[in-house]
DOZADO-249289 format. One record per atom (N, C-alpha, C): atom name; chain; residue number from 1; x, y, z; residue in three letters. Coordinates in Angstrom, 2 decimals, padded with zeros to 5 digits, m for minus. Example, Ala and Ser with C-alpha at 12.3 -4.5 7.8 and 13.67 -1.06 7.14 Angstrom:
2
+-------+--------+-----+---------+---------+---------+--------+
: atome : chaine : num :       X :       Y :       Z : residu :
+-------+--------+-----+---------+---------+---------+--------+
:     N :      A :   1 :  013.19 : m005.69 :  007.80 :    ALA :
:    CA :      A :   1 :  012.30 : m004.50 :  007.80 :    ALA :
:     C :      A :   1 :  013.20 : m003.30 :  007.80 :    ALA :
:     N :      A :   2 :  012.85 : m002.25 :  007.08 :    SER :
:    CA :      A :   2 :  013.67 : m001.06 :  007.14 :    SER :
:     C :      A :   2 :  012.90 :  000.03 :  007.87 :    SER :
+-------+--------+-----+---------+---------+---------+--------+
This chain:
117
+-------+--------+-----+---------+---------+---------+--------+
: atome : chaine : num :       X :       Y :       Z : residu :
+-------+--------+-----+---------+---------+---------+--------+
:     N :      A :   1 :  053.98 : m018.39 :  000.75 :    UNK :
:    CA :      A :   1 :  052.73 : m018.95 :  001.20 :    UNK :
:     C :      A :   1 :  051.85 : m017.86 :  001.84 :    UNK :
:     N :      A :   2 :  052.50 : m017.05 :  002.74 :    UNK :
:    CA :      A :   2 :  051.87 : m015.76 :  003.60 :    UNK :
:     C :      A :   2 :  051.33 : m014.79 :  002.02 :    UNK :
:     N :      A :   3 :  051.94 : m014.53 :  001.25 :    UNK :
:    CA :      A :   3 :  051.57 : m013.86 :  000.20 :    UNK :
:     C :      A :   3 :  050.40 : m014.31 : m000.52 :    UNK :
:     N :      A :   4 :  050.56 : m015.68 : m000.95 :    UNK :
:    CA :      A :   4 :  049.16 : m016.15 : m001.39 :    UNK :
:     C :      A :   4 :  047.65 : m016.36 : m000.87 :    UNK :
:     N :      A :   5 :  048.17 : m016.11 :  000.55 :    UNK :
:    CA :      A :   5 :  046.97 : m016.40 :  001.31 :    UNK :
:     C :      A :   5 :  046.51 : m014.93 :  001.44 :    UNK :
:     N :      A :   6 :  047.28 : m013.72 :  001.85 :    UNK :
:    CA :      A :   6 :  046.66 : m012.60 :  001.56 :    UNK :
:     C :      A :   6 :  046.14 : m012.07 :  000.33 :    UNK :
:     N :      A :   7 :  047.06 : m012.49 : m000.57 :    UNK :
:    CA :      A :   7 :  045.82 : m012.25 : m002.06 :    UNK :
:     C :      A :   7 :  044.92 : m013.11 : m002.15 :    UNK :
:     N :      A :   8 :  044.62 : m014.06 : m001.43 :    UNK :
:    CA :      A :   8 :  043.39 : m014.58 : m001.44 :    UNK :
:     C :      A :   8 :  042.39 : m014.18 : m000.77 :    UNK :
:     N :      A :   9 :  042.68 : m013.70 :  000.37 :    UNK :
:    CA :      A :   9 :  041.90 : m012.39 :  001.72 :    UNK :
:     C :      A :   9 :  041.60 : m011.40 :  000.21 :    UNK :
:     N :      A :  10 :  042.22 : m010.87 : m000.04 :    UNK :
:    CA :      A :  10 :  041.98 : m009.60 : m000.69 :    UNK :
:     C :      A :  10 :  040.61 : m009.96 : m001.89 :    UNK :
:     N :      A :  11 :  040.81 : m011.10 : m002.62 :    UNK :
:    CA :      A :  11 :  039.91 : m011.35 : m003.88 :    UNK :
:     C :      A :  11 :  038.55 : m011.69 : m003.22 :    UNK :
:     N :      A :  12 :  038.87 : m012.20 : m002.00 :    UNK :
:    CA :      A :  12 :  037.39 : m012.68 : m001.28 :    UNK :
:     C :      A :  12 :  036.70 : m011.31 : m000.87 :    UNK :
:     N :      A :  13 :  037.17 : m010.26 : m000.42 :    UNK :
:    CA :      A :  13 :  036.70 : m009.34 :  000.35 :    UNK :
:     C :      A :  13 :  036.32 : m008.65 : m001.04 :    UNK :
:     N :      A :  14 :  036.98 : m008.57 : m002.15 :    UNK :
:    CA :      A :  14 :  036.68 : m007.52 : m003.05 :    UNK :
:     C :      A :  14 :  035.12 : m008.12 : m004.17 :    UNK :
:     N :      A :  15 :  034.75 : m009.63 : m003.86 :    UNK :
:    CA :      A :  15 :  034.00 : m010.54 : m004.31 :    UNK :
:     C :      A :  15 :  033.07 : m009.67 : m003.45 :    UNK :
:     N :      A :  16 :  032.74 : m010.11 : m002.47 :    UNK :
:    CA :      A :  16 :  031.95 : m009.40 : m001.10 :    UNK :
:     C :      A :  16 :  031.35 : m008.85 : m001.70 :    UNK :
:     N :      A :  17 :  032.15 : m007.45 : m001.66 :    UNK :
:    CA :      A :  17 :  031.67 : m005.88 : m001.75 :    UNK :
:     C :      A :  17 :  031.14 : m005.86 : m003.18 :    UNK :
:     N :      A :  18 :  031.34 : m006.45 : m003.84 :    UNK :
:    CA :      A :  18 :  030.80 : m005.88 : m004.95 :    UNK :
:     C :      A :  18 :  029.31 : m006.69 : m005.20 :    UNK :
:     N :      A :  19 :  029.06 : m008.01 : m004.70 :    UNK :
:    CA :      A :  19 :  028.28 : m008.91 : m004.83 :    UNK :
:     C :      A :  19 :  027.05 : m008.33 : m003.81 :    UNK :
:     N :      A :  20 :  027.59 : m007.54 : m002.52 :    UNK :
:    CA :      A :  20 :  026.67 : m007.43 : m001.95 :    UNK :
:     C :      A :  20 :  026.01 : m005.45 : m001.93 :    UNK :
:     N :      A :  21 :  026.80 : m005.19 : m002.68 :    UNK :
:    CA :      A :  21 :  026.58 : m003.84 : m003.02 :    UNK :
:     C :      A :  21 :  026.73 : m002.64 : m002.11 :    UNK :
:     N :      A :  22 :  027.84 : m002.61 : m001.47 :    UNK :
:    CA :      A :  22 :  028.59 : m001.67 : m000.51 :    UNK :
:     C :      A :  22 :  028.29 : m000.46 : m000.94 :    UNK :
:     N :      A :  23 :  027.98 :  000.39 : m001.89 :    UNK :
:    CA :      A :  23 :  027.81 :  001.41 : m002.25 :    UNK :
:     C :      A :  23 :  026.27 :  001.73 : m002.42 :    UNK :
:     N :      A :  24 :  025.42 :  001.27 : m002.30 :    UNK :
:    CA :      A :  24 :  024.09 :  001.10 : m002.88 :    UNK :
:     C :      A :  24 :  023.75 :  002.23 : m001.44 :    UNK :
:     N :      A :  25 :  022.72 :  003.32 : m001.65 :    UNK :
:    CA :      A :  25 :  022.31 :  003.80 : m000.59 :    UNK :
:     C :      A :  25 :  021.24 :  002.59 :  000.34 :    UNK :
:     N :      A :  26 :  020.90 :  003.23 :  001.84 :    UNK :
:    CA :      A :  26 :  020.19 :  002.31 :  002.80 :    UNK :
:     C :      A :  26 :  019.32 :  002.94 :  002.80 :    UNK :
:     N :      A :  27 :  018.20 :  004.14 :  003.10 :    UNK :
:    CA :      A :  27 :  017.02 :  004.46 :  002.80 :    UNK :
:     C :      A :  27 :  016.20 :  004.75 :  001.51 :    UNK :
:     N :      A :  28 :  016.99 :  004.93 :  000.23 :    UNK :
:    CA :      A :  28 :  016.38 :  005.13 : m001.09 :    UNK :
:     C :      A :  28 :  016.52 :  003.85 : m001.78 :    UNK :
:     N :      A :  29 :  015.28 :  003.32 : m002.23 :    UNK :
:    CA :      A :  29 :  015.39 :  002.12 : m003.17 :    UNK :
:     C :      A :  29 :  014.95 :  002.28 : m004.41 :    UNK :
:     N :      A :  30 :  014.95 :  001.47 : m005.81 :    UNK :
:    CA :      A :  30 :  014.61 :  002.44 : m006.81 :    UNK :
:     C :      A :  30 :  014.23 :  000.93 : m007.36 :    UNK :
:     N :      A :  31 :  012.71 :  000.97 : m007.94 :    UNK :
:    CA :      A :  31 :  012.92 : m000.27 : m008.82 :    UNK :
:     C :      A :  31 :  012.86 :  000.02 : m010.41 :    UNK :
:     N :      A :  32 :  011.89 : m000.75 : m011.12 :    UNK :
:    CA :      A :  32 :  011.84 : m000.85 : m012.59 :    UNK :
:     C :      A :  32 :  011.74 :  000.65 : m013.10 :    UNK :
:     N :      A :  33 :  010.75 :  001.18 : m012.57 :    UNK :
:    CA :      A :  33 :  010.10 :  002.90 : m013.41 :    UNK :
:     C :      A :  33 :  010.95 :  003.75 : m013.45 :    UNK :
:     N :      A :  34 :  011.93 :  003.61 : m012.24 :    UNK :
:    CA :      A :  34 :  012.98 :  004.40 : m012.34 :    UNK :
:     C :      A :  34 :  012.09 :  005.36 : m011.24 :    UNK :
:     N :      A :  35 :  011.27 :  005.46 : m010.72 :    UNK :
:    CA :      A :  35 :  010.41 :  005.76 : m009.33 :    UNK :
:     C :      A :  35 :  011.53 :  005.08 : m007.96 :    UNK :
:     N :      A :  36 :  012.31 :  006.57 : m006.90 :    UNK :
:    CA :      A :  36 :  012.83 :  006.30 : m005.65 :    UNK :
:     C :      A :  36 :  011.75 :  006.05 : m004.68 :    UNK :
:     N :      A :  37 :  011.77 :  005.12 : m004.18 :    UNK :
:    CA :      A :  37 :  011.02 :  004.45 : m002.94 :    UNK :
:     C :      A :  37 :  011.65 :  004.90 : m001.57 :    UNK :
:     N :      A :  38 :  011.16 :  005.86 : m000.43 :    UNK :
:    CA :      A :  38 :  012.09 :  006.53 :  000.70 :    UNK :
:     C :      A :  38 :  011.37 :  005.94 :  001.88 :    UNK :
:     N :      A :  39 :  012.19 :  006.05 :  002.68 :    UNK :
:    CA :      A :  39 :  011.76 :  005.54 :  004.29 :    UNK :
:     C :      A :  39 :  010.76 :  006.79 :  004.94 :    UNK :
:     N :      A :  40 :  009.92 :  006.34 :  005.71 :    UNK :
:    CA :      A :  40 :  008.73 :  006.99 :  005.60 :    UNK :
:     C :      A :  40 :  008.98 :  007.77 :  007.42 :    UNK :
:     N :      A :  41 :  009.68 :  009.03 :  006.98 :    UNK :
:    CA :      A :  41 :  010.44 :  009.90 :  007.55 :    UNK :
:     C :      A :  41 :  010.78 :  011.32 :  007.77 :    UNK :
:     N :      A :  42 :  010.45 :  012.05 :  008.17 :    UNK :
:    CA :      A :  42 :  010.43 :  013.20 :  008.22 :    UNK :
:     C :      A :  42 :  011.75 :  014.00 :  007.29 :    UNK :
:     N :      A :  43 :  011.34 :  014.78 :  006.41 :    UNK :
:    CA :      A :  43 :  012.64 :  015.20 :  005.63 :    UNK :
:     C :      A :  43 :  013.42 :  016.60 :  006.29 :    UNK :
:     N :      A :  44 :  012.62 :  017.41 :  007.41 :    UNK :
:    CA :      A :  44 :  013.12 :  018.37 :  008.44 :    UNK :
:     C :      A :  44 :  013.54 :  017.83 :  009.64 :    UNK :
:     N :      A :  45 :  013.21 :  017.29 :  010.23 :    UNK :
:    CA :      A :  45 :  013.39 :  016.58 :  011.76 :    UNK :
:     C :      A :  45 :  013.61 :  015.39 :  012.09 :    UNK :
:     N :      A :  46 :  013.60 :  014.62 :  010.88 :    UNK :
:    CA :      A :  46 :  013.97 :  012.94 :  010.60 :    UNK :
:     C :      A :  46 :  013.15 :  011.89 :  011.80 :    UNK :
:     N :      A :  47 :  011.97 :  012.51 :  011.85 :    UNK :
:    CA :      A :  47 :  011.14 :  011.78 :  012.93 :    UNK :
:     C :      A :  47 :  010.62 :  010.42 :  012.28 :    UNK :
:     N :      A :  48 :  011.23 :  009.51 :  012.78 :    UNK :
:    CA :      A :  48 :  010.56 :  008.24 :  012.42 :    UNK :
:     C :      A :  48 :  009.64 :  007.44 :  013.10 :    UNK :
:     N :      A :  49 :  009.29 :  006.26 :  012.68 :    UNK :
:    CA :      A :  49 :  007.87 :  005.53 :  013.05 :    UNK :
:     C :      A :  49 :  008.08 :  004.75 :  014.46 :    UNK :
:     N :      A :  50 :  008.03 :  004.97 :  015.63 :    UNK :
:    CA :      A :  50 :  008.33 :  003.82 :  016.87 :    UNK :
:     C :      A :  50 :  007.57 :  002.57 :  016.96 :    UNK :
:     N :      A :  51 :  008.77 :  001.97 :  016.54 :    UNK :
:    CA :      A :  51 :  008.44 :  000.14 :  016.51 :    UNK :
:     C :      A :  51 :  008.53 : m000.57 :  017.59 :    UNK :
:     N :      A :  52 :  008.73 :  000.36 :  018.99 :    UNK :
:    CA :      A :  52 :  008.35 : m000.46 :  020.45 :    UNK :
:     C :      A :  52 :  007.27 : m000.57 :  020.80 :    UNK :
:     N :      A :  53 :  006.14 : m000.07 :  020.33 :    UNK :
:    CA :      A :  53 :  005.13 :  000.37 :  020.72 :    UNK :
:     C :      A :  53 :  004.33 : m001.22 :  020.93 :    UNK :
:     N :      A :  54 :  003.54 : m001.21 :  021.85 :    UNK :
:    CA :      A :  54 :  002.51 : m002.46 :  022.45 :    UNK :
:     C :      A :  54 :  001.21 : m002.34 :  022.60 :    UNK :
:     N :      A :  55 :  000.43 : m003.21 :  021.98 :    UNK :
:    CA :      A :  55 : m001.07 : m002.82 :  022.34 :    UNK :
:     C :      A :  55 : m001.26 : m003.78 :  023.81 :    UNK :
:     N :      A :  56 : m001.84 : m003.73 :  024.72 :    UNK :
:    CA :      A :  56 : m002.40 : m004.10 :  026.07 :    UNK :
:     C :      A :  56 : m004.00 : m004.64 :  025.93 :    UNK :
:     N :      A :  57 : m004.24 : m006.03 :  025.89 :    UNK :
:    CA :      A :  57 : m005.47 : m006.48 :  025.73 :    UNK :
:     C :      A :  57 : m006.35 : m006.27 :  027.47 :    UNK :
:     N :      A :  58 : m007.40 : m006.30 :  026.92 :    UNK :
:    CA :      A :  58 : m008.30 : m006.72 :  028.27 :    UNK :
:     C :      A :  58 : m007.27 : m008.11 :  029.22 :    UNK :
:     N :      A :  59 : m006.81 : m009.46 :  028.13 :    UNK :
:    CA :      A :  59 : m006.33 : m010.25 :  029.07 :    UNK :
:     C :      A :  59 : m005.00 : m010.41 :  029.49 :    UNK :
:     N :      A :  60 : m004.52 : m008.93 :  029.33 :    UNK :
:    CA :      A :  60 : m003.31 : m008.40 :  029.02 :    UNK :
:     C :      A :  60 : m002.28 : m009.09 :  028.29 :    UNK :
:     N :      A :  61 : m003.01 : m009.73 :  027.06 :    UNK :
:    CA :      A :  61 : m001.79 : m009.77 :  026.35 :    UNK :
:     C :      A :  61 : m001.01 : m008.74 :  025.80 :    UNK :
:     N :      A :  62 :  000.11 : m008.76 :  024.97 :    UNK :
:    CA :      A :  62 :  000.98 : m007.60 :  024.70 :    UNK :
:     C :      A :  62 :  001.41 : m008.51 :  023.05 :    UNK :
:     N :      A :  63 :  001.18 : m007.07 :  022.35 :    UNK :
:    CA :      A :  63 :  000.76 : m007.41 :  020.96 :    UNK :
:     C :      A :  63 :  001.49 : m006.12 :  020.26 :    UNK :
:     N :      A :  64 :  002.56 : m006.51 :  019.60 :    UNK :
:    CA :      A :  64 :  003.16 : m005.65 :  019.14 :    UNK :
:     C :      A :  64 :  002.77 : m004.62 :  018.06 :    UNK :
:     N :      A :  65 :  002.88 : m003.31 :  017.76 :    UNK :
:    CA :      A :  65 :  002.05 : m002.23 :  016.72 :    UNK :
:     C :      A :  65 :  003.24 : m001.40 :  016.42 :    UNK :
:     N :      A :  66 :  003.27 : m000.39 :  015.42 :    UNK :
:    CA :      A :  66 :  003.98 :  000.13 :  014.95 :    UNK :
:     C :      A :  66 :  002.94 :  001.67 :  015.00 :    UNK :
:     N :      A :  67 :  003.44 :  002.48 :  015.12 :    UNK :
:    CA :      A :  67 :  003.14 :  004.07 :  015.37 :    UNK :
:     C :      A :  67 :  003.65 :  004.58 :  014.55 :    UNK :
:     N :      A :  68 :  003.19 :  004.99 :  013.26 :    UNK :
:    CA :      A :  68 :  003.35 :  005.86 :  012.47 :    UNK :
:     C :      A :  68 :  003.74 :  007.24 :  012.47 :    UNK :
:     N :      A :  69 :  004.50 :  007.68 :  012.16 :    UNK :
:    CA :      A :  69 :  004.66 :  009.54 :  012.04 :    UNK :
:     C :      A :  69 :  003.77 :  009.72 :  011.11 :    UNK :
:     N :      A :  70 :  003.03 :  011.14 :  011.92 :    UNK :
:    CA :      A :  70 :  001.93 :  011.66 :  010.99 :    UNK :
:     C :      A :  70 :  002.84 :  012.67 :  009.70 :    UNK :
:     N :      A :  71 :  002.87 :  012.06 :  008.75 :    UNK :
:    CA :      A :  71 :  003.32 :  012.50 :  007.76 :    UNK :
:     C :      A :  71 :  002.83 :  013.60 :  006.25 :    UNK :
:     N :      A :  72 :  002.56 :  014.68 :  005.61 :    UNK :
:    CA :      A :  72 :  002.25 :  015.60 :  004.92 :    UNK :
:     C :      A :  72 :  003.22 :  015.80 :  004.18 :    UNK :
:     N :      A :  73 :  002.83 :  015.69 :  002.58 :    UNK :
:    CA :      A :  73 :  003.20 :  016.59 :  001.52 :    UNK :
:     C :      A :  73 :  002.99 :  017.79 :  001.45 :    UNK :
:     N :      A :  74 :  003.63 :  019.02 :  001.33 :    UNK :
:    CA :      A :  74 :  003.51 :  020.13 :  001.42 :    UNK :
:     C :      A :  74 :  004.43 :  020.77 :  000.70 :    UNK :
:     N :      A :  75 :  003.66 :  021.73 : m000.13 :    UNK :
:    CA :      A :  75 :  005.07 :  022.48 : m000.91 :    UNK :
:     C :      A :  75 :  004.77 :  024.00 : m000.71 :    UNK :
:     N :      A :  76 :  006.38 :  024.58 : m000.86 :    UNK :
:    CA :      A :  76 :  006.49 :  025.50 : m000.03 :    UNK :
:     C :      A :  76 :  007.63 :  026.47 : m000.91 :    UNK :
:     N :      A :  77 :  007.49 :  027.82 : m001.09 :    UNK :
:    CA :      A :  77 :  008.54 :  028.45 : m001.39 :    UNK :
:     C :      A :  77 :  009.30 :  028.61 : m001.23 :    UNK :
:     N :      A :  78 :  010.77 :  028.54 : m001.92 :    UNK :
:    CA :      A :  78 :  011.81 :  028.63 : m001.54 :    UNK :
:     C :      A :  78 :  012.26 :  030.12 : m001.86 :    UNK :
:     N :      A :  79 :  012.60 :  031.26 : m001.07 :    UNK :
:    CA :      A :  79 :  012.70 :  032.54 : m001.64 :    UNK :
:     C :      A :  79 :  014.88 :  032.03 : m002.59 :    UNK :
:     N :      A :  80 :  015.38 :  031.07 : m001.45 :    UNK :
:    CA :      A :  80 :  017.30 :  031.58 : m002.06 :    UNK :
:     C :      A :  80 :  017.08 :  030.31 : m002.80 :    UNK :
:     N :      A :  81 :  015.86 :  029.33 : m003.65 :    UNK :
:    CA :      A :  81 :  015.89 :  028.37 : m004.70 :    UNK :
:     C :      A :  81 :  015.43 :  029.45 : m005.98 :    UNK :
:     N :      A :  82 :  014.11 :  030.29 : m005.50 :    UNK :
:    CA :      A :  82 :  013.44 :  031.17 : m006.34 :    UNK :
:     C :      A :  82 :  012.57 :  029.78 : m007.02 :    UNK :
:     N :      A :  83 :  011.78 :  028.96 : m006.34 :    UNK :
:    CA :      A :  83 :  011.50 :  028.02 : m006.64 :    UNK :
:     C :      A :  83 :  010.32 :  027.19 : m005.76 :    UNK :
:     N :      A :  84 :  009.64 :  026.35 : m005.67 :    UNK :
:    CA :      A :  84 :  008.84 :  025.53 : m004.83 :    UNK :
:     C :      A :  84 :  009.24 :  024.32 : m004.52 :    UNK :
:     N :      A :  85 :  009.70 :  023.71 : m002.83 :    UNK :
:    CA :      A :  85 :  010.21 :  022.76 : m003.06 :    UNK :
:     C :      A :  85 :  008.78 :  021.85 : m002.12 :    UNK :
:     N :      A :  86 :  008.45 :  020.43 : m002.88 :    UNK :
:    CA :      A :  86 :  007.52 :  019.27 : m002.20 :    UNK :
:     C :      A :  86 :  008.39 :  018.61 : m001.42 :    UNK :
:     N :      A :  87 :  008.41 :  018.83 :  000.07 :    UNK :
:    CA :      A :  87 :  008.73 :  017.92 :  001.14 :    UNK :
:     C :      A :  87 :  007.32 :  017.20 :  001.86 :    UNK :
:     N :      A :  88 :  008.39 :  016.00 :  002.30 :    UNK :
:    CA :      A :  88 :  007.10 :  015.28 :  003.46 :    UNK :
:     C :      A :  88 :  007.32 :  015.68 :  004.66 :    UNK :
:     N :      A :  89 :  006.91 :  016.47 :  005.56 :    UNK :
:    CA :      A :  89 :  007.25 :  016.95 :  006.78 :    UNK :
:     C :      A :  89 :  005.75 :  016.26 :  007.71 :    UNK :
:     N :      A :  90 :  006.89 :  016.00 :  009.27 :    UNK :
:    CA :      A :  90 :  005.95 :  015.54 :  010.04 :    UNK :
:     C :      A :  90 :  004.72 :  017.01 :  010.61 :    UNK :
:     N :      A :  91 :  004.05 :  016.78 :  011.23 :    UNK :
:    CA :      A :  91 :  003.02 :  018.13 :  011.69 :    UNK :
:     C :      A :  91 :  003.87 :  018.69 :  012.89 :    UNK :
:     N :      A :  92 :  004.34 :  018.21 :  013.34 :    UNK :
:    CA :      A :  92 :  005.29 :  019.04 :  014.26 :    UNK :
:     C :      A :  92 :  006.41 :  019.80 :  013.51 :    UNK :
:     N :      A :  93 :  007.16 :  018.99 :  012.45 :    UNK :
:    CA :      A :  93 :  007.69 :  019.94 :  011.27 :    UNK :
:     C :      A :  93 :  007.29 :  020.96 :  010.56 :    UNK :
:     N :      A :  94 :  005.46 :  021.00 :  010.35 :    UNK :
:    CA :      A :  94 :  005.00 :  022.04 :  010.08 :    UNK :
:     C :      A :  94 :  004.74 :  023.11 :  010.73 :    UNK :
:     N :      A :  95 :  004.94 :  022.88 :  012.15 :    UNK :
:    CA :      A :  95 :  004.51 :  023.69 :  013.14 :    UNK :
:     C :      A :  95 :  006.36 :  024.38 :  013.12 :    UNK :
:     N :      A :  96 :  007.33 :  023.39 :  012.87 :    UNK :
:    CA :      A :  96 :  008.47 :  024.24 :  013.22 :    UNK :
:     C :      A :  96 :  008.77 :  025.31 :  011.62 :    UNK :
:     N :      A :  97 :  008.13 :  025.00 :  010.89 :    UNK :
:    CA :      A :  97 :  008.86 :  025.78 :  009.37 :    UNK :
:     C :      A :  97 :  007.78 :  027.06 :  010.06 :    UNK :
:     N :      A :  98 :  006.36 :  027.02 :  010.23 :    UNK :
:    CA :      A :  98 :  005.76 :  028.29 :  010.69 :    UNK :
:     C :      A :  98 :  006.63 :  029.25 :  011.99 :    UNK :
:     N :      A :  99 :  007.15 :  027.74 :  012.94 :    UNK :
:    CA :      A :  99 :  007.74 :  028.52 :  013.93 :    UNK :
:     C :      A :  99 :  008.87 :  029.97 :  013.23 :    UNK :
:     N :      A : 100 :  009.60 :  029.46 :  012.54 :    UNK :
:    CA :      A : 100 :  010.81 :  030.10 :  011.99 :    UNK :
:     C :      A : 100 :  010.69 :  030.65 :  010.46 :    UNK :
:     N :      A : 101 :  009.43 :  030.54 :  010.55 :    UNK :
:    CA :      A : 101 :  008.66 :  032.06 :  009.05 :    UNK :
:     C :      A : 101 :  009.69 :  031.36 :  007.86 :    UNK :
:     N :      A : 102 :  009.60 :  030.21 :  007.35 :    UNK :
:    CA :      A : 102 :  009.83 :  029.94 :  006.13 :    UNK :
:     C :      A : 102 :  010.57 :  028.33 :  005.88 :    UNK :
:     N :      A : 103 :  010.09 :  027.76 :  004.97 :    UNK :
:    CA :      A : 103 :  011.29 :  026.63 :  004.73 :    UNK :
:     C :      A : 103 :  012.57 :  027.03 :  004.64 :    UNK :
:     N :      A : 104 :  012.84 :  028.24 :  004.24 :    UNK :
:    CA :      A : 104 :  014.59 :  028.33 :  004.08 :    UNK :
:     C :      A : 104 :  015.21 :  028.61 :  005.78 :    UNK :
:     N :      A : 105 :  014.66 :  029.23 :  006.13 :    UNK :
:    CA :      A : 105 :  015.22 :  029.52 :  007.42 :    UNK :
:     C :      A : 105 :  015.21 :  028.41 :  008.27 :    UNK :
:     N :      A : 106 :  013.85 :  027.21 :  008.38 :    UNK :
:    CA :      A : 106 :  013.95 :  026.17 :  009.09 :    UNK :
:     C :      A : 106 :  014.98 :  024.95 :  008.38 :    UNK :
:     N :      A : 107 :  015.07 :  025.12 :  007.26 :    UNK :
:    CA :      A : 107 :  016.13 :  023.90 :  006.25 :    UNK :
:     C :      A : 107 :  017.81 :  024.40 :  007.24 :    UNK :
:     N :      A : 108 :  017.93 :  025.98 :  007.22 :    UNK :
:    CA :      A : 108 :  019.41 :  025.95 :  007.22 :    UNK :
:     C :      A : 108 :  019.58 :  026.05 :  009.17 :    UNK :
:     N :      A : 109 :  018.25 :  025.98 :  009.78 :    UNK :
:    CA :      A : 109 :  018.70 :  025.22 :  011.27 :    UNK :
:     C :      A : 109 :  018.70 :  024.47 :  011.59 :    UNK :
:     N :      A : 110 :  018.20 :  023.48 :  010.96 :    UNK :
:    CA :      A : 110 :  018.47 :  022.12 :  010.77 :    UNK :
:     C :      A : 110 :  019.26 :  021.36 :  009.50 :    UNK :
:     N :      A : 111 :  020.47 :  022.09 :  008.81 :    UNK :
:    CA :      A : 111 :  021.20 :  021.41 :  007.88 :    UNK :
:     C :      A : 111 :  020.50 :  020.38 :  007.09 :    UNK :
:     N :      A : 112 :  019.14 :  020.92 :  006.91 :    UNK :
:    CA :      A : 112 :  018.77 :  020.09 :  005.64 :    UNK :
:     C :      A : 112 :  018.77 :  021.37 :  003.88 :    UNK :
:     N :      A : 113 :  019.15 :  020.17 :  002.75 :    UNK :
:    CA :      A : 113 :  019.42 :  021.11 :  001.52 :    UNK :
:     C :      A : 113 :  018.65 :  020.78 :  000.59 :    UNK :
:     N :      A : 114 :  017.90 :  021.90 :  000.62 :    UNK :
:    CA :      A : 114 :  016.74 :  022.10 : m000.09 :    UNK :
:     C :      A : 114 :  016.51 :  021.71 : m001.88 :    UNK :
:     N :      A : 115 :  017.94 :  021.98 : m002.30 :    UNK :
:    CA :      A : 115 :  018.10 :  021.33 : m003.45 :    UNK :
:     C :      A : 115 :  017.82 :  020.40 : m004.14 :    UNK :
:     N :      A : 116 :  017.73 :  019.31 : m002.86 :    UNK :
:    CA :      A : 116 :  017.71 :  017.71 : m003.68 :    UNK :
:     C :      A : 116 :  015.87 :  017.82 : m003.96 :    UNK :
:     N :      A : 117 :  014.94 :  018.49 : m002.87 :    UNK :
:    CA :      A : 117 :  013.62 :  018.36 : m003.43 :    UNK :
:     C :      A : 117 :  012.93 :  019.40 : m004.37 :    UNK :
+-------+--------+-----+---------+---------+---------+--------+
């Protein structure tokens, strides 16, 4: 009886995972065109959008807003791709790839790999 009920645990959990797509990435979505859809995010510094943010009326109500990261396409040489790679970097990201004289040098202090763009 203990046996049947754990292969029954087991077929339910393996129903789950597959039904609800355990493997599927959480920031890249991809629909019909075959076009990836990405979370709108810094690809050097992973600065994202703050969703605490409140607007303050004259009658002080409190009205919830979302704050965007100022976000830029920018493409940039890669001297160890021998190549140009298009990232979205925030402006403070642009200020850090100038800080450190190149995308390659700012990618490998911050463990991002230049490859995938």
């Amino acid at each position: 009886m203990k046996s049947m009920f754990a292969l029954l645990i087991i077929a339910v959990v393996i129903a789950t995972a597959s039904a609800f797509g355990v493997h599927t990435p959480v920031n890249a979505v991809t629909n019909g065109s075959g076009m990836t859809m990405r979370a709108r995010e810094c690809d050097l510094l992973g600065k994202r959008p703050n969703r605490q943010a409140r607007v303050v009326t004259f009658s002080h109500k409190r009205n919830k807003k979302v704050q965007h990261v100022n976000l830029q396409k920018k493409r940039f040489f890669s001297e160890e791709l021998g190549r140009t790679v298009r990232v979205r970097l925030s402006t403070k990201g642009l200020k850090t790839v100038e800080k450190y004289g190149g995308i390659d040098a700012a990618a490998k202090k911050f463990g991002m790999d230049l490859k995938k763009f």
